[in-house]
N, C-alpha and C positions, 0 to 999 in steps of 0.2 A: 349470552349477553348478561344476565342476571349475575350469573357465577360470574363472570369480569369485573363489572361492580361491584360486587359485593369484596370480590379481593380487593379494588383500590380503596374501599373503604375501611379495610382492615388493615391494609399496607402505608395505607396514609395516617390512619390512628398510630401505628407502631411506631412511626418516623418522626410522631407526637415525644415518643421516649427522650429522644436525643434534648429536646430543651429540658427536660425534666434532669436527663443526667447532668446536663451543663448545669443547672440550679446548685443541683449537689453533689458537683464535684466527682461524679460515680466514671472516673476515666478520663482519659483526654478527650474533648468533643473537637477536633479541630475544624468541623464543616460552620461552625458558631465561632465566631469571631467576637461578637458583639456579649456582655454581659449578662446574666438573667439573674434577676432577685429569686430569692424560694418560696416566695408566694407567689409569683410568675411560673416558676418552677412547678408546685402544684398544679398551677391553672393548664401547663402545657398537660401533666400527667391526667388530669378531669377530660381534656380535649381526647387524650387515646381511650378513654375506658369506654366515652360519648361515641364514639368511631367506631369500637370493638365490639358495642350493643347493639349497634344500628344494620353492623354489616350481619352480623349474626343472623338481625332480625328479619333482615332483608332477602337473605339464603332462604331463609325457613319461609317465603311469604308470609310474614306476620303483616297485617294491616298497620300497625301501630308504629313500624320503623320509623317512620320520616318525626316521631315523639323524640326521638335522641338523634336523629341526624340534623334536626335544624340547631339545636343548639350547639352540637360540634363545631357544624361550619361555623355558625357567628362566634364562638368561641374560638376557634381556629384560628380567622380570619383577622381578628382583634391581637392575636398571640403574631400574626406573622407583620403585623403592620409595625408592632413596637422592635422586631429587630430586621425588618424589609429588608435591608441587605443582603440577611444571611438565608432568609425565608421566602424571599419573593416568587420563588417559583412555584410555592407550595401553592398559593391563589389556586391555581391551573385545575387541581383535583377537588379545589375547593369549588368552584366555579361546575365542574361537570357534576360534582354531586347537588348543587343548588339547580342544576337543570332539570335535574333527576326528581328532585322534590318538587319541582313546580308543575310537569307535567304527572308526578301521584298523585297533585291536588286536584287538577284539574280532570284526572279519571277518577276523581273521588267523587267532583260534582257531578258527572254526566252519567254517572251510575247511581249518585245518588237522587237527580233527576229520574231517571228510570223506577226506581222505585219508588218513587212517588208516585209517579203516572200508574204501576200496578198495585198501588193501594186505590187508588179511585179504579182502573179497570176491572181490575175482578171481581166477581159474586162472590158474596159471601157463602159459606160453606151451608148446605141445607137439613144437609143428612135424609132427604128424600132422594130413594134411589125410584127411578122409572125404567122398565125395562125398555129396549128398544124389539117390538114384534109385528107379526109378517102383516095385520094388519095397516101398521103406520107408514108400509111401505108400497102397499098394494096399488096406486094410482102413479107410481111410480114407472117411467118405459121399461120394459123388460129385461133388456141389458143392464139397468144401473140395480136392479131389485139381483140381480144375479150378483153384482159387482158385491153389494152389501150381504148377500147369505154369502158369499166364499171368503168375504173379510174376516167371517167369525165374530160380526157384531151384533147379529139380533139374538135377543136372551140376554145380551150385556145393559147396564145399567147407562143413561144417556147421561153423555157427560156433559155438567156445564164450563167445568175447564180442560184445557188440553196442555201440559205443557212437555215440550220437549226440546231435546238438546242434540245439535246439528256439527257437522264437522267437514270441510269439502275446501274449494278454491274460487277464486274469481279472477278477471281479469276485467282492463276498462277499454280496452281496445284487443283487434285481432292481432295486432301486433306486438302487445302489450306481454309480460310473462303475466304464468298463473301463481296465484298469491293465496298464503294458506288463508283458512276462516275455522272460528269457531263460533255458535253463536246457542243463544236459548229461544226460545219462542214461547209464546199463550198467546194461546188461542181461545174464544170465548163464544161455542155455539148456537147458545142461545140467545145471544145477542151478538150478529157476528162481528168479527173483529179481532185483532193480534196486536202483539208489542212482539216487536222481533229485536235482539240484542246482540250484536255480534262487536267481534275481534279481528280485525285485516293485520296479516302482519306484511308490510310493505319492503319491509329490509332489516337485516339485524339492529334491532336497538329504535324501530322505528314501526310504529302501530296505526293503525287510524280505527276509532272506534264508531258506530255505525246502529241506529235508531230506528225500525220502522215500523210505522203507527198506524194501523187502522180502527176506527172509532165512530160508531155512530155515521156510518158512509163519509168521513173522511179520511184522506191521507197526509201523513205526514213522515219525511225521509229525511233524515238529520245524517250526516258523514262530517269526523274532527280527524283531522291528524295530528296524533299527540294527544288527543280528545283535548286540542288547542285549538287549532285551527279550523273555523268552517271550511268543508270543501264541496258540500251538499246540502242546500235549503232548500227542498222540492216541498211545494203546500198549490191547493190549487184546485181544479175540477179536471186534469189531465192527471194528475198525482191521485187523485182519486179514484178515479178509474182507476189506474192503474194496481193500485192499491186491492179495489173489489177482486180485479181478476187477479191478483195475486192471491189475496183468499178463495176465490174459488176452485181454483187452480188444487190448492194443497187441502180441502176435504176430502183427496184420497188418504189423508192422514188420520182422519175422523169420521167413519163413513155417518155417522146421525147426522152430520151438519147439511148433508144432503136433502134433508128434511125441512127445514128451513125457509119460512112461508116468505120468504125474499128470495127465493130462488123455484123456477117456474122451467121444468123437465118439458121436452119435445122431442120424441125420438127420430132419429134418422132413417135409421137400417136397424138391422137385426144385432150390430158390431158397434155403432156410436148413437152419443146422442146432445143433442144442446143444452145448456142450462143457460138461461139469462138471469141474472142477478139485479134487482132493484132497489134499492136502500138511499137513503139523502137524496133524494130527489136525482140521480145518479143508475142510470142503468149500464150493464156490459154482460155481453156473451160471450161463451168460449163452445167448443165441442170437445168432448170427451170419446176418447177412440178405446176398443176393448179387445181382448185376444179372445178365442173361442171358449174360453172357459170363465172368462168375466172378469178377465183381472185388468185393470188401467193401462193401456198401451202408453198412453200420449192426452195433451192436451192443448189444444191452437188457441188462439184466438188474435183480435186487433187489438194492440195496445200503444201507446202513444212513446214513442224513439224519441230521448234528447239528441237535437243539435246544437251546432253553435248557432244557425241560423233560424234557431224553434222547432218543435217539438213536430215528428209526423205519425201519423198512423201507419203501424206495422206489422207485419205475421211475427207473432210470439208463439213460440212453440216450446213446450215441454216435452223430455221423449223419457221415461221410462224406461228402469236398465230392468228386464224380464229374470237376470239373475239374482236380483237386488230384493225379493222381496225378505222380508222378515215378522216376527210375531210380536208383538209388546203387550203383555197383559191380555193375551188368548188373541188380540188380535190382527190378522193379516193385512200388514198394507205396501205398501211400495215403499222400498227403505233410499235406492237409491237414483239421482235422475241427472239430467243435465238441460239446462235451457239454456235456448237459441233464439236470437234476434235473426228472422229470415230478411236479409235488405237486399235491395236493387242491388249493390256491392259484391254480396256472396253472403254466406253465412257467416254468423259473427256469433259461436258459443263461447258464452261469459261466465256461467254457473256450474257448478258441477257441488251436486250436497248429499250427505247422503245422514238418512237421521239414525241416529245410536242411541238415546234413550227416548221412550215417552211415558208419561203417568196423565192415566184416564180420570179425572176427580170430578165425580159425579154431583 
């Protein structure tokens, strides 16, 4: 889709030429009927060069494109009005590149929102590294102390940020297809909490960009289509929960965050174990399930299901793909998974992610 646009906006700059030859006489232009002075002439030839920057810039992802494509179009658009007859159809590619432009701005904003939110959320960098050792984890159930020596994180430096970059599908229904996702995360251990970032792509030429926030035990879940359109305002004491168990859910990505005097271990068996999570006045549990060697099977818990007729409490489950592990920076965690909404209905698996980079910044 990129490479489409970017040709009509190189092919619509070149079709710029033809007033420019009409100006100056350079051939017959019989598609011009109508006159053009050579100072209109000119203005047609600024209109291709504005056109042939833009498209360029836009091939190469340059941030800066839509710099020379707003003034093409309004220069364009001004050129096609003074001889309308012979131009009016040009509008049409005028028109789609001006759509083009208004939804870059507005993923201008929503990203440039985003980083605002993690100039206030993250730590500043300290340069005190702490290690994480078998002491800090000793009053730990047995199982999760096992999960964390096979992670290969004790002896590593605890981090207080986590960021990593995820790649997988989603859908919104079981009937619904699955729809690619690219997204980043940070994560903030020691004071828990995440800005998740992501990218839906819904159809060729059509995105919905996607926001979620946990902070200080709240939640907050932003979804734009076009990063125009709300199509998700979730805020709330159900969005936050949901939120917590989403963070707790994914400290199989960070095994220190297991540490975390907001989160209070109960063992089950020798294979699982509970953690309740308490933060903003806000509590929620999950169970964590283990293979015989301590690596993360799974994780359930109750989490609150939109309806149309309001929200219920539901088995949420995460299941761990046992092939899927990988190392990032020494160490072992669960790369890939897939989560399910278990309903009265049947099952309804919606996520499917699996993470490809992380950097530990202690």
């Amino acid at each position: 889709m990129r490479i489409a646009f970017a040709i009509l906006l190189l092919l619509h700059g070149l079709i710029h030429l033809l007033g420019f030859a009409k100006a100056f006489q350079y051939g017959q232009i019989s598609s011009l009927t109508l006159p053009i002075s050579k100072p209109a002439g000119l203005a047609w030839l600024a209109s291709t060069l504005l056109f042939l920057v833009a498209g360029i810039l836009y091939l190469l992802h340059r941030e800066n494109w839509w710099m020379w494509a707003v003034p093409a179009v309004l220069l364009s658009q001004v050129l096609i009005f003074l001889v309308w007859k012979d131009a009016k159809y040009g509008t049409i590619p005028n028109l789609i590149a001006a759509a083009v432009i208004i939804v870059g701005f507005a993923n201008r904003d929503f990203q440039g929102m985003v980083k605002n939110e993690l100039q206030s959320f993250l730590p500043a960098y300290t340069g005190t590294q702490i290690p994480l050792d078998e002491a800090a984890i000793a009053t730990l159930p047995p199982v999760v102390q096992t999960w964390i020596k096979r992670s290969n994180a004790l002896g590593k430096p605890i981090a207080q940020t986590v960021h990593l970059k995820q790649k997988g599908d989603m859908r919104t229904a079981p009937a619904k297809k699955w729809m690619p996702v690219t997204a980043e995360q940070w994560f903030t251990p020691l004071q828990p909490g995440f800005i998740w970032n992501a990218r839906v792509k819904v159809a060729p030429g059509i995105e919905m960009t996607g926001r979620d926030r946990y902070a200080d035990g709240k939640g907050h879940m932003l979804i734009k289509v076009l990063s125009l359109v709300p199509v998700v305002d979730a805020k709330g004491p159900e969005t936050d929960q949901g939120s917590m168990l989403r963070y707790l859910a994914e400290i199989v990505w960070f095994p220190s965050g297991a540490l975390h005097e907001s989160i209070v271990w109960e063992p089950l068996d020798s294979s699982s174990a509970k953690a309740t999570m308490t933060l903003g006045g806000i509590s929620a549990s999950g169970i964590f399930r283990f293979d015989a060697n301590g690596d993360p099977q799974s994780f359930e818990a109750k989490r609150y299901y939109d309806r149309k007729e309001g929200a219920t409490l539901e088995d949420w489950f995460v299941q761990v793909d046992p092939e899927g592990y990988r190392e990032f920076e020494g160490v072992r965690i669960p790369a890939k998974s897939t989560v399910t909404w278990k309903l009265k209905e049947g099952d309804f698996s919606w996520f499917r992610v699996e993470v490809t980079e992380v950097e530990y910044i202690p």
